[in-house]
N, C-alpha and C positions, 0 to 999 in steps of 0.2 A: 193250529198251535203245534210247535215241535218240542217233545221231551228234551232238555238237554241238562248234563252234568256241568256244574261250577265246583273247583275247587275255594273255598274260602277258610280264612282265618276268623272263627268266632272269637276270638280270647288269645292269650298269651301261651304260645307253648302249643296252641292245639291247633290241626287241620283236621276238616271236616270233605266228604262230598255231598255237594248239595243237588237233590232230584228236581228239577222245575218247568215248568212248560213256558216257552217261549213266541209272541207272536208273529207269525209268520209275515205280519203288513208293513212294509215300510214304509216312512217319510219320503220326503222327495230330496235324493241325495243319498241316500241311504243305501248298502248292502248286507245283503246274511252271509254269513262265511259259515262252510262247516268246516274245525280247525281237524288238519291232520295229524298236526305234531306240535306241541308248543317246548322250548326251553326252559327249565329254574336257572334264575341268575343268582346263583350262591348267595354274593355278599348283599345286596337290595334285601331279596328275599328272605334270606335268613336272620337281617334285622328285623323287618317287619315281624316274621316270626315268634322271635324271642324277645320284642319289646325292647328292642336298643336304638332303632335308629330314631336320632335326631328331631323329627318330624313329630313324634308325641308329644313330644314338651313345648311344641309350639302351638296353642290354640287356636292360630289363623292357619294351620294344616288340615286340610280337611280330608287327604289324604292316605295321612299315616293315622288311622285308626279302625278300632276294631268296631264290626265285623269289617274285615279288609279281604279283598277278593285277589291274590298276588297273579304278575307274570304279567309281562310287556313285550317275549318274544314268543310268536308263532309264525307257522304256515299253515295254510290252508286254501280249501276251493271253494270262490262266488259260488252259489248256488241260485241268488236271488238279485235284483238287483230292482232299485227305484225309478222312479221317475229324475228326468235330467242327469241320469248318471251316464258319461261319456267317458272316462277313465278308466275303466274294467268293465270287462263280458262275464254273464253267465260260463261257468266253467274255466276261468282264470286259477292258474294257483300264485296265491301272493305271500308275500313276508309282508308282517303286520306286526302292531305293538296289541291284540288281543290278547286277552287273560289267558289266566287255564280254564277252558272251556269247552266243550265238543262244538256248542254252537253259539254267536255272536253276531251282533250289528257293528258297524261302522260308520262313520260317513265316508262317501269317497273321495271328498276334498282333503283327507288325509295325507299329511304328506309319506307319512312312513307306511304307506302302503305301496308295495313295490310288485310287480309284476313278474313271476319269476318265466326262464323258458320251460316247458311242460316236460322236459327230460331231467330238469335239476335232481341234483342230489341233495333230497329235501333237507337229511340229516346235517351236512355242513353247512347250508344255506342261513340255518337257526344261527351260527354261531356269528356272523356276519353283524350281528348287533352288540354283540360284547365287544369284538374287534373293534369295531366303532367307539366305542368306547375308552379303548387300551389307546386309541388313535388319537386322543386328546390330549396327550404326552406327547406324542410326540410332535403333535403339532405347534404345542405351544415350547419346548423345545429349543433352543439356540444351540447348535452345536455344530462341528465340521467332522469332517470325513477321517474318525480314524478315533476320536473322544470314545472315553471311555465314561460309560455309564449303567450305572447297577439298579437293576429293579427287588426292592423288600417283596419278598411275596411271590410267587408264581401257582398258584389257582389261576382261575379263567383267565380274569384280567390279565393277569401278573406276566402269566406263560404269553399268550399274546401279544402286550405291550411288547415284549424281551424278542421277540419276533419280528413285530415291526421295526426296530429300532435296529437290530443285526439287516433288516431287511433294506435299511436308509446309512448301510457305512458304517456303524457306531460297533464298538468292542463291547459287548454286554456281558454283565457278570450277576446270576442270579441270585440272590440267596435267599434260604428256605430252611427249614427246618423239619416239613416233613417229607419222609422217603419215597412218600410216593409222585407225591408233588416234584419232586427230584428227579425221580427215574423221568415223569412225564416232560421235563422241559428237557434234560439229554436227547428225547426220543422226537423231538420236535428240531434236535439240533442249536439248541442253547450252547455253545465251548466252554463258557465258563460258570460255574454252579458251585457256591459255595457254602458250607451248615450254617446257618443261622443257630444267633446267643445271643450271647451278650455282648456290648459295644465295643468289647476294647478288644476280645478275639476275633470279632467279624472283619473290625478294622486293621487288625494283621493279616489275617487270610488275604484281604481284599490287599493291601497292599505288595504282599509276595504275588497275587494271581498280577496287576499292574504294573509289575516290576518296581514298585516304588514312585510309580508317577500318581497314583489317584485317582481320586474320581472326579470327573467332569461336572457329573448330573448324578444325582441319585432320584429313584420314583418309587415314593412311598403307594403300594398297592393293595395293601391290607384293609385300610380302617383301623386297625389297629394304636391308640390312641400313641403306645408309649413308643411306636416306630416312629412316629415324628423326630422325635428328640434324638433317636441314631439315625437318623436319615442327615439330620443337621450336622452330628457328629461327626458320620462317616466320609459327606465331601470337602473335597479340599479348598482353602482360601479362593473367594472369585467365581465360584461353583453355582449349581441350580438344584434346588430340590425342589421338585413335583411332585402335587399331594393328589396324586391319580381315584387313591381310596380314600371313601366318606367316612372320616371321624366318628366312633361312636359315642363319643363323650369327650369331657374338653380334655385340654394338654397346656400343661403348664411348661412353661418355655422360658429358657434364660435368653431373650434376645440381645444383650450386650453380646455374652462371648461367642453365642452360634451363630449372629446372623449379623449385628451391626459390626462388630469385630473382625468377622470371616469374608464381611463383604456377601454376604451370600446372598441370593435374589430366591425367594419365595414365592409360588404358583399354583393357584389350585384349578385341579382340571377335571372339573365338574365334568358332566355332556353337558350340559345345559350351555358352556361355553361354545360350542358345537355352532349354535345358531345366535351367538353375538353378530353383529354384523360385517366387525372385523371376518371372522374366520366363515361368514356366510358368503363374502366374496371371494373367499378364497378353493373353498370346498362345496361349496352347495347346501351347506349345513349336516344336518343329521342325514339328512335322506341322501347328499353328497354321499357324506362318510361311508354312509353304508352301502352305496354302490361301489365303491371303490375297493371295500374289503369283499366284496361278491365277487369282483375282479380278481383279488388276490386269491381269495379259495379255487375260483375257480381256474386257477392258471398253475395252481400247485407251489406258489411260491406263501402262501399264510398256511402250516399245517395244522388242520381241527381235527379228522379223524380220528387221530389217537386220543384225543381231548372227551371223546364218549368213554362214559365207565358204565351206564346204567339203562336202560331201554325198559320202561314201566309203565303200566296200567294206569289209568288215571285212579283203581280201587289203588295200588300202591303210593301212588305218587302222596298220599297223605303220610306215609313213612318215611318219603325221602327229605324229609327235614332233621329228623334225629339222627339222621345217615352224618349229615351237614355237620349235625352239630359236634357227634364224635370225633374228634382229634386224630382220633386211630384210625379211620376209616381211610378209605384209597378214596371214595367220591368226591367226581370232581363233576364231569358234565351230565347231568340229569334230563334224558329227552321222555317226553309223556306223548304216550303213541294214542293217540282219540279212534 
C-alpha cells in the first residue's frame, strides 16, 4: 500500500486534504503515476468549487457533485506499470488528465496520456491543456488574415486564446478589467488591451483601437453569463461570436436584434468539440490539440511562463481557491508541486 494525499471538495466552498493508502496492484492495463506537479484550471475548478457550474443542476451528472475530487492537468512519473501495458515504461514522465493527487492509477489506453522528453520543462508542459482548450476558438473560427477579433476575458484561457489567434494573422484586442490580468497579456505581447465595462464604452474603445472597422469575431472567455449579451453587441453585422467560456447560469438573449438581425453566427467551443469527428480529422482530437500546443511552448512562439503566479504545497493548495475567488488578487496560474 502507498500513502498518498488527494485534494477534494467535501461541500460548497471547502477544500480539504485527504490522507489515504492506495493499493499498489494493478489491473491489466493499468499504470501508478507518482504526480510531480498538477495545474488548477481556474474556471472548471473554481465552479466546482463554489457550486456554480452547470453540471449540479443536472441529475444525470454524476460528475459535478460533492465530495468531488478537482484537477484534470498533471505530470508525473510511471512508477508501476500492468500487465499488457505497451504504451509507457517504468520511469516515463507524462502529461495526464490525473487529479490533484501525489499518487494515482490510470489506464494506458488513455488517450491523454502523453509522453513527455525527460528534459521538459515540466512547469510549462502543464499549460499545454488549457491552450488546448483556448484552441477550440480558434478552430472553430472562420476568418482571414488580418480580421480583427476580441477576446472578453484574458485569465488562462483568455490570455492564450489571444495568443493563438495573434499567432494565425488575426489583429487581437483583449479586454479585461483587471490589472493584473492586463499587465499579464501585454507581457505575453497581446498590442491591443482594452478596460473592460460596460457595453457602450467598451464598444467605443474597441472601435477607436479598429479604427472604425469592427469586430470580426468576438470570444466570449469568461463564463460569465451577462458577457454573452456584449459579446453580441460588441460584433459587427456578419460577425461570429464564440462562446470559449462555460456559462454559469442562463442568459437571456434578444435574438431578433443581436443575432437574426445582425446576421450573426453563434458557436460554442466546448473541448468536448475537440473530439467531434469533424475536427478529429482534422487535429487528432484532444490529444492532437495538445501536442500541438507542446509544440508551440516548446518552440517559444505560445508564452506560459509568465502565466505562473503561485508554486504551492499541496498543505496550501486548499487555499488557492479563495485566492480564485478574490477579484483583487493577481492569481492566475496555480502549479501544486507533489
Amino acid at each position: 500500500m502507498i500513502k498518498r494525499k488527494v485534494l477534494c471538495f467535501p461541500e460548497k466552498e471547502k477544500a480539504i486534504l485527504v490522507e489515504e493508502e492506495l493499493s499498489e496492484e494493478l489491473k491489466e492495463g493499468e499504470i501508478l503515476v507518482k504526480n510531480l506537479k498538477t495545474l488548477i484550471s481556474p474556471g472548471t475548478e473554481l465552479a466546482l468549487y463554489t457550486g456554480t457550474h452547470v453540471g449540479f443542476r443536472d441529475p444525470n451528472n454524476l460528475w459535478a457533485k460533492y465530495p468531488h475530487y478537482p484537477g484534470y492537468i498533471s505530470v508525473g512519473e510511471v512508477i508501476k506499470v500492468g500487465e499488457r501495458v505497451t504504451t509507457v515504461n517504468e520511469g516515463d514522465i507524462i502529461l495526464s488528465d490525473l487529479n490533484h493527487c501525489s499518487y494515482g492509477k490510470l489506464r494506458s489506453s488513455n488517450p491523454l496520456i502523453i509522453r513527455l522528453p525527460l528534459d521538459s520543462d515540466l512547469d510549462t508542459m502543464l499549460f499545454s491543456r488549457i491552450a488546448a482548450i483556448s484552441f477550440t476558438a480558434v478552430i472553430l473560427a472562420e476568418y482571414t488574415l488580418g480580421d480583427n477579433v476580441a477576446v472578453l476575458g484574458l485569465g488562462l484561457v483568455g490570455n492564450l486564446c489571444s495568443q493563438l489567434f495573434k499567432l494565425s494573422g488575426a489583429n487581437v484586442y483583449g479586454v479585461e478589467i483587471k490589472p493584473s490580468c492586463i499587465e499579464k497579456a501585454r507581457d505575453v505581447g497581446i498590442d491591443h488591451v482594452v478596460l473592460g465595462g460596460k457595453t457602450r464604452e467598451v464598444k467605443e474603445r474597441l472601435l477607436k483601437e479598429t479604427k472604425g472597422l469592427g469586430l470580426d469575431i468576438v470570444v466570449e472567455a469568461t463564463g460569465v453569463s451577462e458577457l454573452v449579451n456584449q459579446a453580441l453587441e460588441l460584433v459587427k453585422e456578419g460577425g461570429q461570436v464564440i462562446l470559449l467560456g462555460s456559462t454559469r447560469g442562463d442568459v437571456n438573449v434578444d435574438v431578433y436584434t443581436y443575432i437574426h438581425r445582425k446576421g450573426i453566427t453563434v458557436k460554442g467551443a466546448h473541448t468536448n468539440i475537440l473530439n467531434f469527428p469533424k475536427i478529429v480529422g482534422k487535429i487528432g482530437g484532444t490529444r492532437g490539440a495538445i501536442i500541438r500546443m507542446i509544440d508551440l511552448i516548446n518552440t517559444g512562439k505560445l508564452n506560459v511562463k509568465s502565466l505562473v503566479t503561485h508554486r504551492v504545497s499541496p498543505e496550501l493548495a486548499i487555499e488557492a481557491y479563495h485566492w480564485l475567488m478574490d477579484k483583487r488578487s493577481d492569481t492566475l496560474g496555480i502549479i501544486i508541486n507533489w
